[in-house]
C-alpha positions as CSV (number, residue, x, y, z in Angstrom):
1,X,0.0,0.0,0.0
2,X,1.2,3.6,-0.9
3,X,2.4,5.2,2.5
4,X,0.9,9.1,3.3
5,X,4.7,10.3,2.2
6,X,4.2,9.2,-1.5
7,X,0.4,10.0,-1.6
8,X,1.3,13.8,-1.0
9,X,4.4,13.6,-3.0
10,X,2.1,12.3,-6.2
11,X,-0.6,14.9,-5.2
12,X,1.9,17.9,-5.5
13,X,3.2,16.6,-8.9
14,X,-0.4,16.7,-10.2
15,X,-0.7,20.1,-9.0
16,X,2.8,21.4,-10.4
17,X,1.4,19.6,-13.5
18,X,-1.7,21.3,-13.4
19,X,-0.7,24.7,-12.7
20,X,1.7,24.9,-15.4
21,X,-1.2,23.4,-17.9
22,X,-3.5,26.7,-17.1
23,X,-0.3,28.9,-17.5
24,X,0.4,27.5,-20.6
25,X,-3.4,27.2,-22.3
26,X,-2.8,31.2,-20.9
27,X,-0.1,32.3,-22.9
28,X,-0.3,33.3,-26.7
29,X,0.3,30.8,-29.5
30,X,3.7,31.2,-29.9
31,X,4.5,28.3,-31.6
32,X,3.0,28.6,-34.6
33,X,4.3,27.6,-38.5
34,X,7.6,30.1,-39.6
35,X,7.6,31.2,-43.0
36,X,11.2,33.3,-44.3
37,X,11.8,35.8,-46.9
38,X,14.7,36.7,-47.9
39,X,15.4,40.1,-49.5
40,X,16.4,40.1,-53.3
41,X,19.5,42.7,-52.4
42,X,20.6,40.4,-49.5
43,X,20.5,42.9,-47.1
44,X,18.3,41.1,-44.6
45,X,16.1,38.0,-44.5
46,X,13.1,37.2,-41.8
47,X,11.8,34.5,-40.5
48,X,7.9,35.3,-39.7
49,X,5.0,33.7,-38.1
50,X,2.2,32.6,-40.7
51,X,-0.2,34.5,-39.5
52,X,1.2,36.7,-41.6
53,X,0.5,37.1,-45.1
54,X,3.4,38.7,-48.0
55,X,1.9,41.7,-49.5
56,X,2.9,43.1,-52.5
57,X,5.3,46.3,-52.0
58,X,3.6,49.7,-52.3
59,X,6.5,51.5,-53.6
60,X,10.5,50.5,-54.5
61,X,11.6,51.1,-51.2
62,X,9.2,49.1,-49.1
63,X,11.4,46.0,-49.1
64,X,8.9,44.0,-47.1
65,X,5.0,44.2,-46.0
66,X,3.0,41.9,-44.1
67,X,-0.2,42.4,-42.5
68,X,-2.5,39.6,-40.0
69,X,-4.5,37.3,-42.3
70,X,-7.5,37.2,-40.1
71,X,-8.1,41.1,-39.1
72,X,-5.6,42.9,-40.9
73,X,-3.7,44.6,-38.3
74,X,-0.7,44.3,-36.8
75,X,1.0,45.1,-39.6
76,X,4.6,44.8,-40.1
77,X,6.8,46.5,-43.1
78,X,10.5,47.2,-43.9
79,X,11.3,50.1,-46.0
80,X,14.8,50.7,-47.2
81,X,16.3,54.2,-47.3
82,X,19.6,56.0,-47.9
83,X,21.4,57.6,-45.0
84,X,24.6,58.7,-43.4
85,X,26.1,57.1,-40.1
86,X,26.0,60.5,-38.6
87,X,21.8,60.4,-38.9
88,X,22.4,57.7,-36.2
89,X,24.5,59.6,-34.3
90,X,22.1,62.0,-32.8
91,X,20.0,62.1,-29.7
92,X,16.8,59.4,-29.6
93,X,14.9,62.5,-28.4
94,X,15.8,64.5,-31.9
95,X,15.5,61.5,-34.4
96,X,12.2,60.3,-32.2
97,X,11.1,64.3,-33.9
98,X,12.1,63.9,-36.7
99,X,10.0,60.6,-36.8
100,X,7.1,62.1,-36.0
101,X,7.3,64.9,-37.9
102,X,7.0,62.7,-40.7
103,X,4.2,61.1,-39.8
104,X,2.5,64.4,-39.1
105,X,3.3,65.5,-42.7
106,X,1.4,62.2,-44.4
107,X,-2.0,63.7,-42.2
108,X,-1.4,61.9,-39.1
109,X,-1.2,65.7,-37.0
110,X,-2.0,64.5,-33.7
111,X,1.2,62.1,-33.5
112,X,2.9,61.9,-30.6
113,X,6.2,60.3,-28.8
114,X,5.5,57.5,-26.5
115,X,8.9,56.0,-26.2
116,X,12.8,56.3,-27.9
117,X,16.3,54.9,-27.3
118,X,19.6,54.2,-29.0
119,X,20.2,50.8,-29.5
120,X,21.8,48.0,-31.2
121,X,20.7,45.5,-33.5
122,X,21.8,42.4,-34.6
123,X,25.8,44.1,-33.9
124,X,23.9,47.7,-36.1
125,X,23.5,50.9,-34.6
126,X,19.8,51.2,-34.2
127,X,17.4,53.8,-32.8
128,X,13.7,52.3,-32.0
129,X,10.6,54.6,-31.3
130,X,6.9,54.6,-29.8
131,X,4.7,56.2,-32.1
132,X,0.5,57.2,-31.2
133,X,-1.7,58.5,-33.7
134,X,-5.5,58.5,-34.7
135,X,-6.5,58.3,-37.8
136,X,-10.5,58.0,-38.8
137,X,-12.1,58.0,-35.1
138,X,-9.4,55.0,-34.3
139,X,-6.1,54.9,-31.9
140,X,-3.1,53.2,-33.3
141,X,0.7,52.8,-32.2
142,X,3.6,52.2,-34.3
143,X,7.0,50.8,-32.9
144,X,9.3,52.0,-35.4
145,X,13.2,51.1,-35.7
146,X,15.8,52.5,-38.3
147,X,19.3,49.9,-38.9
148,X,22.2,50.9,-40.3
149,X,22.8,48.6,-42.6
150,X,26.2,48.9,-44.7
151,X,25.7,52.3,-47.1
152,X,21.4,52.3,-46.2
153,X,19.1,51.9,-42.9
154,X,16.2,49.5,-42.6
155,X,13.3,51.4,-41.2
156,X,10.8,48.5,-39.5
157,X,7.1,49.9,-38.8
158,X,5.0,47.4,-36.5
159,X,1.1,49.2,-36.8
160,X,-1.8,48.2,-34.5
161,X,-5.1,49.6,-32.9
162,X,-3.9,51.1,-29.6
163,X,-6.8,48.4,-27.7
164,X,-5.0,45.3,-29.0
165,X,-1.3,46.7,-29.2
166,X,0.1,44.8,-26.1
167,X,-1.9,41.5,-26.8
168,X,0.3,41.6,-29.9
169,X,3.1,42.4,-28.6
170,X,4.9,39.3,-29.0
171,X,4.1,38.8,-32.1
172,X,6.8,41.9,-32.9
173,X,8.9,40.4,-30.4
174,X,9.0,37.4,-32.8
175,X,9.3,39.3,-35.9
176,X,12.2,41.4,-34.3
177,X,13.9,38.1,-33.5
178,X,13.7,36.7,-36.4
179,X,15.0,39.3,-38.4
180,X,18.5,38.6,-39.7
181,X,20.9,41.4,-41.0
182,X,23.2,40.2,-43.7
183,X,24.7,42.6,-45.7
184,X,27.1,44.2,-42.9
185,X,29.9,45.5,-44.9
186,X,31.4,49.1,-43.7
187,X,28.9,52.1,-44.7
188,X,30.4,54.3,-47.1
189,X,31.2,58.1,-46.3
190,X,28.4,60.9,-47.6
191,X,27.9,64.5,-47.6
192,X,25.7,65.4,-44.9
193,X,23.2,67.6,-46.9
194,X,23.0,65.0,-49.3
195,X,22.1,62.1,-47.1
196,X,19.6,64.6,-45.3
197,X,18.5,65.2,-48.6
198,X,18.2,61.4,-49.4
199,X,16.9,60.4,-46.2
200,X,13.7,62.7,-46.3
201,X,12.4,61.8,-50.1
202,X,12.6,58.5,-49.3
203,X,11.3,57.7,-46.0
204,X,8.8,60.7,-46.6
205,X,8.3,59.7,-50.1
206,X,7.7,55.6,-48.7
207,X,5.1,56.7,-45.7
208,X,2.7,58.2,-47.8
209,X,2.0,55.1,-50.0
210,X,1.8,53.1,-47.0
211,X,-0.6,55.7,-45.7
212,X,-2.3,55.0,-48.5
213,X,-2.0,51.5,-48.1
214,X,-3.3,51.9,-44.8
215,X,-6.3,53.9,-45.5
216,X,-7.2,51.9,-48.5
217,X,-7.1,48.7,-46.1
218,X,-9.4,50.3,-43.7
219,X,-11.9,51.2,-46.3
220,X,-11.7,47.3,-47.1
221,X,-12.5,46.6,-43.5
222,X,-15.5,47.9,-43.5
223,X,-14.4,49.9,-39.7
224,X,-16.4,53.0,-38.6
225,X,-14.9,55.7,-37.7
């Protein structure tokens, strides 16, 4: 016969087990199919979860856009850009502005700063940033990070409604990590005003088609405003 020592020993296992069942039917699905993409100029490739779907790019620069199959939002795009090491080399608060005064230009007016910092990505200088907007009666954020990448940056724009932004969350987490940086040859020297130059057509140039883009999705939604 079992003694009292090994009944409570066996009961606590069936606890442990079942507390870590509810924890894990808790947590996001995480483990879902990967699909990758790797970009035709080799500057980056992606591994990315399928609930993702490839969309086809709005404009040259926009290396990469995915959006969520079933609602449409998060979406999740990479747009390439020229720019000089020195872009990188100023303040998070001052690039974080200059950020959103880009968005503000495209008709987003009401954009604001949540969040910036310097960092590094993948062994890159990176700066990352916490976008807010509205835009047709709805709140959105946008988590947006510009890579120096050899003689360009990656820009990487992660939009969703404000309400379902941290549910999400992970899923730019995974998108993030599975992001590769391959091209990581030395970035070659540029005038200043040039680069500026550069830098504002096309990153200004590349967020008004994906405004666009964006509107035109939310017309296909169907959401009122």
């Amino acid at each position: 016969m079992p003694t009292s020592t090994s009944v409570v020993k066996s009961a606590k296992a069936l606890y442990l087990f079942g507390v870590v069942g509810i924890c894990l039917l808790g947590l996001p699905a995480v483990a879902q199919d990967l699909k990758e993409f790797t970009d035709p100029s080799k500057a980056f490739q992606l591994n990315f979860n399928s609930v993702f779907e490839l969309m086809p790019p709005s404009s040259p620069n926009v290396a990469l856009s995915l959006r969520h199959r079933a609602n449409g939002y998060p979406t999740f795009n990479i747009i390439r850009e020229s720019c000089s090491p020195a872009l990188l080399e100023k303040g998070p608060a001052e690039q974080a502005e200059r950020l959103a005064s880009e968005y503000r230009h495209v008709g987003l007016t009401d954009t604001l700063i949540r969040e910036n910092s310097s960092q590094t990505f993948d062994g890159n200088k990176a700066f990352a940033a916490l976008l807010s907007y509205h835009n047709q009666g709805k709140a959105y954020l946008s988590a947006v990070m510009r890579i120096l990448v050899a003689d360009q940056c990656l820009v990487t724009t992660f939009i969703d409604e404000e309400s379902s932004f941290e549910t999400n969350r992970y899923l730019l987490a995974q998108l993030q990590n599975g992001l590769k940086i391959l091209n990581t040859q030395a970035p070659e020297e540029k005038s200043s005003s040039s680069a500026a130059t550069s830098i504002g057509t096309y990153f200004f140039g590349s967020l008004v088609v994906l405004f666009a883009a964006f509107c035109l999705l939310r017309r296909r939604r169907n959401i009122p405003s």
